[in-house]
Each structure stands twice: as structure tokens, then as C-alpha cells.
C-alpha positions as CSV (number, residue, x, y, z in Angstrom):
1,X,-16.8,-15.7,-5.9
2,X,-13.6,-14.8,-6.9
3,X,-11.3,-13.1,-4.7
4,X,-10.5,-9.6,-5.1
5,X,-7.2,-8.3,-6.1
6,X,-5.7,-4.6,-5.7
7,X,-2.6,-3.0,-6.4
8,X,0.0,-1.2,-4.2
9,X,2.3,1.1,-5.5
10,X,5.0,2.5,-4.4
11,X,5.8,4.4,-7.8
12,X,9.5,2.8,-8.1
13,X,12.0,5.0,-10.4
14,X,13.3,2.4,-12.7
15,X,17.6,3.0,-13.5
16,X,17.8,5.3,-16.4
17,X,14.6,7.0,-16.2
18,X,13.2,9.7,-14.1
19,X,10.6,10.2,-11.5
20,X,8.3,12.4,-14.0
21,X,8.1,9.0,-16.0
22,X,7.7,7.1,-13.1
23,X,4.6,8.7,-12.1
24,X,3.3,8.8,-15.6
25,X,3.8,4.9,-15.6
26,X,1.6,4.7,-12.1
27,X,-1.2,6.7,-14.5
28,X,-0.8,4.5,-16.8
29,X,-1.1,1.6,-14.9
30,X,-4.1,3.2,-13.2
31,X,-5.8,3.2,-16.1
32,X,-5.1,-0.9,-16.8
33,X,-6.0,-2.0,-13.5
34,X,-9.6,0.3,-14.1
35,X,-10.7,-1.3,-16.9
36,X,-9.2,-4.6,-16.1
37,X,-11.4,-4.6,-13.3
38,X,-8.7,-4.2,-10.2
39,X,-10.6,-3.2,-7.2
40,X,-8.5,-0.3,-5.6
41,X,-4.9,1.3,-6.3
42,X,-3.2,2.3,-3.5
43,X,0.2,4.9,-2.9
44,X,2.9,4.4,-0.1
45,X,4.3,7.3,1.8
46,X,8.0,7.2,2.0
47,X,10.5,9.3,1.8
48,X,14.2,10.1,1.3
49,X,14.6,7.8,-1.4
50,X,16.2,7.9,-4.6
51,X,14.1,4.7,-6.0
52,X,10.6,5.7,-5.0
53,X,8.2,8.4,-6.4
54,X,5.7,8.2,-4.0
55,X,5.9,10.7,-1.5
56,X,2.4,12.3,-1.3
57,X,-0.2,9.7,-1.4
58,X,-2.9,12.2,-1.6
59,X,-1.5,14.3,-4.7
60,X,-1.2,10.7,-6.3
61,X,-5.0,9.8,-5.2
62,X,-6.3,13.2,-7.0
63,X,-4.5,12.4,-10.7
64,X,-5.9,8.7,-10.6
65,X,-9.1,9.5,-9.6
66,X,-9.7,11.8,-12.2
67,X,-7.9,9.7,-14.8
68,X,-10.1,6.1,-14.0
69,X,-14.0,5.6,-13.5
70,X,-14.4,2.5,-11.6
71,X,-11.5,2.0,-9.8
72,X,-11.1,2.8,-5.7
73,X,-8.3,4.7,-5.0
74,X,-6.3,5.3,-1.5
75,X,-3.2,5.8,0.5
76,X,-1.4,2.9,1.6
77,X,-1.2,4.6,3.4
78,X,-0.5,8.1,5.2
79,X,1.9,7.9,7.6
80,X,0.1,9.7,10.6
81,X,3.0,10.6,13.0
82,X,4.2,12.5,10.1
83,X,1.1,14.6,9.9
84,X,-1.1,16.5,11.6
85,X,-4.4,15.0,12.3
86,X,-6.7,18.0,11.2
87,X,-4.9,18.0,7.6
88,X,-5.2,14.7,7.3
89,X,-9.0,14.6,7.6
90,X,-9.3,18.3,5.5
91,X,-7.0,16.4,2.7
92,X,-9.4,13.2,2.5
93,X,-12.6,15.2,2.8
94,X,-12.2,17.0,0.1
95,X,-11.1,13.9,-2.2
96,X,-14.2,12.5,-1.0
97,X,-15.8,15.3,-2.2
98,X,-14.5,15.6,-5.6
99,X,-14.7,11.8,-6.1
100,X,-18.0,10.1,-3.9
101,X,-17.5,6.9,-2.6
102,X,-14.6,5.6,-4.4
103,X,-11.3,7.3,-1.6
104,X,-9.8,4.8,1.4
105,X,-8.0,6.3,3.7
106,X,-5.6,3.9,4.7
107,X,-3.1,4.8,7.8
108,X,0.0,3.8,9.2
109,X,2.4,4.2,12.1
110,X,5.6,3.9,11.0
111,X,7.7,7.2,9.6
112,X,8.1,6.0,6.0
113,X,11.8,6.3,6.1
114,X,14.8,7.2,8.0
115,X,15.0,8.9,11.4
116,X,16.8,12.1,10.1
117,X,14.2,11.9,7.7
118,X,11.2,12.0,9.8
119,X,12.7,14.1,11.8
120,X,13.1,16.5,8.9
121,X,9.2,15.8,8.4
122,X,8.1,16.2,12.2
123,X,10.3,19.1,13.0
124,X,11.4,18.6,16.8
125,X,13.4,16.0,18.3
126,X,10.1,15.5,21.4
127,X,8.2,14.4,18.5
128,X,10.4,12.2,16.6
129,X,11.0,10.2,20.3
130,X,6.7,10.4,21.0
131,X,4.6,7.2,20.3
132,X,1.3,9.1,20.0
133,X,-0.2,7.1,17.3
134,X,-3.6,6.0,19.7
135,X,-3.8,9.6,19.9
136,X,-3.5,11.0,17.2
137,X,-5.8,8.5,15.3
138,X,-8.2,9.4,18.2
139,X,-8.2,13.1,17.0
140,X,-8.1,11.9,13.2
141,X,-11.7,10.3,14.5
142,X,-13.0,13.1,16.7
143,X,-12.5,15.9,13.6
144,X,-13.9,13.5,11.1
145,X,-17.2,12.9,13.3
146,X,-17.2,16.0,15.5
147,X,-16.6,14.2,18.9
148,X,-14.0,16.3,20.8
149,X,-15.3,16.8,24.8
150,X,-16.5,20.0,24.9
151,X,-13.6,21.2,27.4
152,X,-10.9,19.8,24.6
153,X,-9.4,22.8,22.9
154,X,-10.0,21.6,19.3
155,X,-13.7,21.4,20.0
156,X,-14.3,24.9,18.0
157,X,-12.2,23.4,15.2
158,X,-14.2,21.9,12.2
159,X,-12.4,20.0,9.4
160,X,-13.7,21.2,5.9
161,X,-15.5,20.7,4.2
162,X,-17.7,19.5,6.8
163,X,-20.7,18.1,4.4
164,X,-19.1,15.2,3.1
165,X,-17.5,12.4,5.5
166,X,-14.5,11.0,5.7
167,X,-13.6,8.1,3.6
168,X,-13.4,4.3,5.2
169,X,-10.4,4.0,7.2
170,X,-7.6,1.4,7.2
171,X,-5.5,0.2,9.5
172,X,-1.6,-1.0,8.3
173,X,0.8,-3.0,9.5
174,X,3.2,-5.8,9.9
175,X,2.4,-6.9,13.4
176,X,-0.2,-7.6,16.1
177,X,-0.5,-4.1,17.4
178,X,-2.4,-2.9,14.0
179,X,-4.6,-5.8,13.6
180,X,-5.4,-5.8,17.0
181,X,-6.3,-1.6,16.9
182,X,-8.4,-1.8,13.6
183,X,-10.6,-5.2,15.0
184,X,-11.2,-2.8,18.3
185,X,-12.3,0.1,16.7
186,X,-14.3,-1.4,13.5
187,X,-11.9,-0.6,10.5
188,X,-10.6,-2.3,7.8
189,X,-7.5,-4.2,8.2
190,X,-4.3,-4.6,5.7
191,X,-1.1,-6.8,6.7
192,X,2.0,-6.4,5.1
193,X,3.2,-9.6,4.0
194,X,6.8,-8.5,2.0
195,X,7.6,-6.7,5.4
196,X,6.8,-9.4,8.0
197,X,5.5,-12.9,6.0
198,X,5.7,-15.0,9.7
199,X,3.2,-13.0,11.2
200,X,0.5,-12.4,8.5
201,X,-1.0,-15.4,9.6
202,X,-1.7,-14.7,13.6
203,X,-2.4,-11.2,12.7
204,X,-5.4,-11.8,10.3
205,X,-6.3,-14.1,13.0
206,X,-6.1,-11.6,15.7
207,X,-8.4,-9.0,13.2
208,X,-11.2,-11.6,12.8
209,X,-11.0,-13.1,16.6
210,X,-11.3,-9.6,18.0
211,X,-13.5,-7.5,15.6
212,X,-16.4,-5.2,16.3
213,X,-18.4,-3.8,14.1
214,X,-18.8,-0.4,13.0
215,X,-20.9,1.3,10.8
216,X,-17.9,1.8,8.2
217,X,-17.1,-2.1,8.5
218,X,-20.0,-4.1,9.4
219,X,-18.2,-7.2,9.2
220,X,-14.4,-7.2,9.0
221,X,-12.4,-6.9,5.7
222,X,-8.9,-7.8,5.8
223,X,-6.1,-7.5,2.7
224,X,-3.6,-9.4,2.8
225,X,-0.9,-7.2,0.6
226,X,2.2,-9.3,-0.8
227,X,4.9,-8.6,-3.2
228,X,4.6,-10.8,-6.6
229,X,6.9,-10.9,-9.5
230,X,4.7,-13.1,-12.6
231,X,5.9,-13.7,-15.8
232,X,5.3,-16.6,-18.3
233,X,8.2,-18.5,-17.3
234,X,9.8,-19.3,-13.9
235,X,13.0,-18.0,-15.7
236,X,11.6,-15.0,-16.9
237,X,10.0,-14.1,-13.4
238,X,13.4,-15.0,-11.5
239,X,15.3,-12.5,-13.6
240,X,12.8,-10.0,-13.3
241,X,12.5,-10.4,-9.7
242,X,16.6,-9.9,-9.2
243,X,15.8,-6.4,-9.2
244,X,13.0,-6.1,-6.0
245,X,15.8,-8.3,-4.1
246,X,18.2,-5.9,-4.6
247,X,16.5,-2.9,-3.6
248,X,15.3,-4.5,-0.1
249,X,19.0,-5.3,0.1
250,X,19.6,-1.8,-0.3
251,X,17.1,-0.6,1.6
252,X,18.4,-3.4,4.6
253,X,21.8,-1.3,4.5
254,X,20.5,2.0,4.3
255,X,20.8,2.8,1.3
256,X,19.2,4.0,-1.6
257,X,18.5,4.7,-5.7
258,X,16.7,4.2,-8.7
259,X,15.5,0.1,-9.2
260,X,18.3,-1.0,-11.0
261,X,17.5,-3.5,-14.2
262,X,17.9,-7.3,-14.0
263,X,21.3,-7.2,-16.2
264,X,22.6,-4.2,-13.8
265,X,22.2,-6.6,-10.5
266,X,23.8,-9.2,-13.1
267,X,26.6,-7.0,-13.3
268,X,27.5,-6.2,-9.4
269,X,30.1,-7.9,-7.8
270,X,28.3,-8.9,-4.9
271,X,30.1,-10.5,-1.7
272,X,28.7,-13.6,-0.7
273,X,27.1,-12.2,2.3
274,X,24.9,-10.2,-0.1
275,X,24.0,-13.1,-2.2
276,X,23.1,-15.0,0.9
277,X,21.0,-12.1,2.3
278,X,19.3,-11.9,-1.5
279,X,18.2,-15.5,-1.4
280,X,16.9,-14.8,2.1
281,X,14.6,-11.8,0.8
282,X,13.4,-13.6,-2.1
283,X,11.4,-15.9,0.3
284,X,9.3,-12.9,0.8
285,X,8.5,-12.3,-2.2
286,X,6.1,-14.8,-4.6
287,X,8.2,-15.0,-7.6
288,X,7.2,-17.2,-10.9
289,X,4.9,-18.2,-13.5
290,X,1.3,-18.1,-12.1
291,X,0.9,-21.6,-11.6
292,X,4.5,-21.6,-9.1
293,X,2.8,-18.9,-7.4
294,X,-0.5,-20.4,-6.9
295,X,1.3,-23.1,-5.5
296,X,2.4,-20.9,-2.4
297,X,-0.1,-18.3,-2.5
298,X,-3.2,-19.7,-2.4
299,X,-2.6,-21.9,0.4
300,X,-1.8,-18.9,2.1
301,X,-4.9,-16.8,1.3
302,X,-6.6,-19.9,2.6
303,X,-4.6,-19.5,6.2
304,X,-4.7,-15.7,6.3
305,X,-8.5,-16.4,5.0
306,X,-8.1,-12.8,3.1
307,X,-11.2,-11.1,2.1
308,X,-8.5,-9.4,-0.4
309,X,-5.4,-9.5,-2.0
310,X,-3.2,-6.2,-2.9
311,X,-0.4,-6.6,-4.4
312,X,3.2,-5.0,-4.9
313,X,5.3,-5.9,-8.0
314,X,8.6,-3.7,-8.5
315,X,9.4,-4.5,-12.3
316,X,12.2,-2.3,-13.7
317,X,10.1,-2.5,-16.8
318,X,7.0,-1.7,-16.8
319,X,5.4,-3.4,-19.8
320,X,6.4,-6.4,-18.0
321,X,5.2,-5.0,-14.9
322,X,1.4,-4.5,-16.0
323,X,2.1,-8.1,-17.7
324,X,2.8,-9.7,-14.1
325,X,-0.6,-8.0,-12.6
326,X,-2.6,-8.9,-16.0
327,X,-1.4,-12.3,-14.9
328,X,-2.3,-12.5,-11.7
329,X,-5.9,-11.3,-12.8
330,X,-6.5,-14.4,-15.1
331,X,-5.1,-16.4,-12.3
332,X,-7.9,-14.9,-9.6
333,X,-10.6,-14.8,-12.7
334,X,-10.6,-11.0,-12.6
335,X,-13.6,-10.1,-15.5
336,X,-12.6,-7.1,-16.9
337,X,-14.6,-4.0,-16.8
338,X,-17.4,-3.7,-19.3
339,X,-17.8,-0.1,-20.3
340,X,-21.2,1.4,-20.5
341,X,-21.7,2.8,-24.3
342,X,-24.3,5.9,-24.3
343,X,-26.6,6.4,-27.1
């Protein structure tokens, strides 16, 4: 059976263009990967940062799950600490409401930017320094199934609307700690390859060694997410990719802006340090015709032993950005979807 693939967007702002179009081209892209028979299309949360449009995950979910039909659509993911628990589950609810069975609610624990930043978001310095995230997701799971203690004060509190439930939940992250959380409490499980690449491997293997099942998850479901770059040509890809490197450099020195083009990183004089760190982020990243990437992927997916793959492609643009995920569908035998003609 071929292996699923699904795509993780971060809505990048390509150099020259704005963020209205850079959410138009996530719509767009949307409505590829739903006919083209992607399995879900996930938003980021981050903020502060003048090369990414996706701020609000759930505003993001709404638009693409009216726009596509088959298609499951998520956050990838909320960023709890920066939210409160009972909004959360209200926000989620009602997507699941207006669109049955095809929301994830994926979850993570880091801020999604800088500390100013989250402290902007979180509002007091007492929360900025808290590690609550057991917590919290512990009250994200008591409003969604109604199990506060009856002496807890958020007992008389219902998250509406209360008739629907709240969509599967994921689990992020880059380490152990998330893989080992989601196996513990039954949820799904997605590791962050273009973040941490040497420990996807003991982390999926943490997920499976230590899952229990729930009735959400049955039997564990892990996505491995990874950042690929595909073109026709290995020179075409390595050009295209100059421009994801340099916006994890950026983002490495704390800075920020719009994805700049291939021939605009061409153009920087860049010290020799920052070519050397450059080179050292492009290992992250699987750059190159599909058959170079197979070539380290699939082993990989083999290791991980991945029940999915999501995957992140920054492409300044974005014809050749749906062209590197229409790739990577013929290489993972994707069949497109089939629409259903009435009459």
C-alpha cells in the first residue's frame, strides 16, 4: 500500500509579494493537494515573522476546509502555552462541527517564536517562565470529554458546542519528551525531522515501544514530517532550495523577512561562516530530483518505519512549489482523486 503523504505549511511570504498572496497561494495549493489525493494539509503557528503568514492555524483550517472536499485539514499545530485550554477545545469543536470528520488537532509545546514574542502572546512574565504543558493538555482533555473532579473549579465549565467531539489529537515534536507523552496517552504522533533529523529515528522508536491504545488511536500512527525541495533536475532543486537554507540561517540569527528568491541569496555577500553554516542546514533538508531523494529518504521512512509522511517545501515560487509536491506524489504512487459526477 503506498505510503501516505501530507503537506505542512507554514504559508512562507515569498520576496516581492505580500502575505494576502501568500495565503491565496496556500488555497490554492489546498485545492491541488485535494484532488491530487494528499491526505491532510496542515498550518504552523508562529509568530513575529516577516517571512511567514501563518499565524492562526484555525482561521487557515476554516478557508481550506470550505475550499477542498476530501482533503483532512489541521494545525501543525497550535501552540498550547500560548493559548488557553478552553478556547482551544471551543475553536476545534466548532470546526468539527462545520466540517465532520475531516479536522486534527495537532499540538505543540514550544512558543512558535521569540521570547518577547510569546511573552507579548502570554501576557505575564510567571507564564512565559511556567512549563505547564502536562497540564494544560490535561485540561485541553478534561473540557473536551467532561472529566474535571467535581471539586476542580472548571467543572461547571462546558466547551461549546458540547454535541460534537473534539477532533483526533496530535502530539509534535523534535525530541523524546513528545513522542514519549503521545504513546502514553493514545494520540497520534508527528516528529519534526527539518528541526532535529538525529533524533527522528529513537523518537518514532520511543512512540511505537511505548504506545497504548486509545479509542482515537487504536494502534499508533506516526508522521514523520521532513522538509523536501524536488525538481526535475538535481540543479534545478539545489537552486531552488538556496532559498529554505537561507531563511533557517536567518532564522538561526534571529532574524527575519520575506523568503528571498534563489538569484537574491545568489546575490548576498555572505561571509564564509554563513556559507559553512548553509551547507550544514542543507543536510536537513532532502534536496533533488526524486530519484536523489528516494535515495535518502526511503531508507529513512524504513528506519523511522513512518505510517506517514508530511512534508514542508519553502519554494519562493510557487508554480515550482506545487511542482516539487506533484513530484513527490508520483514518487509515493499518490492516485489522484476521482471526482464523483452526479446525474
Amino acid at each position: 500500500m503506498p505510503l501516505p503523504i501530507s503537506i505542512l505549511d507554514v504559508t512562507p511570504v515569498p520576496s516581492g509579494s505580500t502575505s494576502a498572496q501568500a495565503l491565496r497561494n496556500s488555497v490554492d495549493l489546498a485545492r491541488f493537494a485535494d484532488g491530487r489525493g494528499f491526505t491532510r494539509h496542515w498550518f504552523a503557528e508562529h509568530h513575529n515573522s516577516g517571512g511567514i503568514a501563518s499565524t492562526t492555524p484555525e482561521i487557515m483550517i476554516a478557508r481550506i476546509a470550505h475550499e477542498t472536499s476530501h482533503i483532512r485539514v489541521g494545525s501543525g499545530g497550535v501552540m498550547l502555552p500560548n493559548h488557553a485550554p478552553l478556547k482551544v477545545a471551543e475553536s476545534f469543536r466548532m470546526l468539527e462541527a462545520l466540517y465532520p470528520s475531516r479536522i486534527d488537532l495537532g499540538i505543540g509545546r514550544a512558543p512558535g517564536t521569540d521570547m518577547m514574542t510569546a511573552l507579548a502572546l502570554r501576557r505575564t512574565q510567571e507564564n512565559l517562565n511556567a512549563d505547564n504543558f502536562p497540564q494544560e493538555l490535561a485540561e485541553l482533555l478534561a473540557f473536551a470529554n467532561g472529566a474535571f473532579p467535581a471539586e476542580h473549579p472548571f467543572r461547571a465549565v462546558t466547551a461549546y458546542p458540547n454535541d460534537v467531539p473534539l477532533p483526533p489529537i496530535w502530539l509534535l515534536g523534535s525530541s523524546g519528551y513528545s513522542s514519549q507523552m503521545s504513546a502514553e496517552l493514545g494520540m497520534g504522533f508527528a516528529f519534526a525531522h527539518h528541526i532535529n533529523a538525529s533524533a527522528a529515528i529513537p523518537a518514532m522508536k520511543v512512540y511505537r515501544d511505548h504506545f497504548e491504545p486509545s479509542a482515537a488511536f487504536p494502534k499508533p500512527h506516526a508522521i514523520l514530517a521532513v522538509s523536501i525541495i524536488a525538481a526535475d533536475t538535481d540543479e534545478e532543486a539545489n537552486d531552488l532550495a538556496l532559498s529554505v537554507q537561507y531563511a533557517f540561517l536567518r532564522i538561526q540569527s534571529g532574524r527575519s523577512g520575506p523568503l528571498a528568491s534563489p538569484a537574491e541569496v545568489k546575490a548576498y555577500a555572505l561571509s564564509p561562516y554563513e556559507l559553512n553554516q548553509m551547507g550544514a542546514i542543507r543536510e536537513r533538508h532532502f534536496v533533488g530530483s526524486p530519484s536523489t531523494i528516494s535515495e535518502r529518504l526511503l531508507p529513512l521512512i524504513e528506519k523511522t518505519q513512518a505510517d506517514e509522511l508530511m512534508i514542508l517545501s519553502m519554494v519562493h515560487d510557487h508554480e515550482a512549489r506545487k511542482h516539487s509536491y506533484e513530484l513527490m506524489a508520483e514518487l509515493f504512487d499518490v492516485q489522484p482523486v476521482i471526482a464523483q459526477v452526479v446525474g
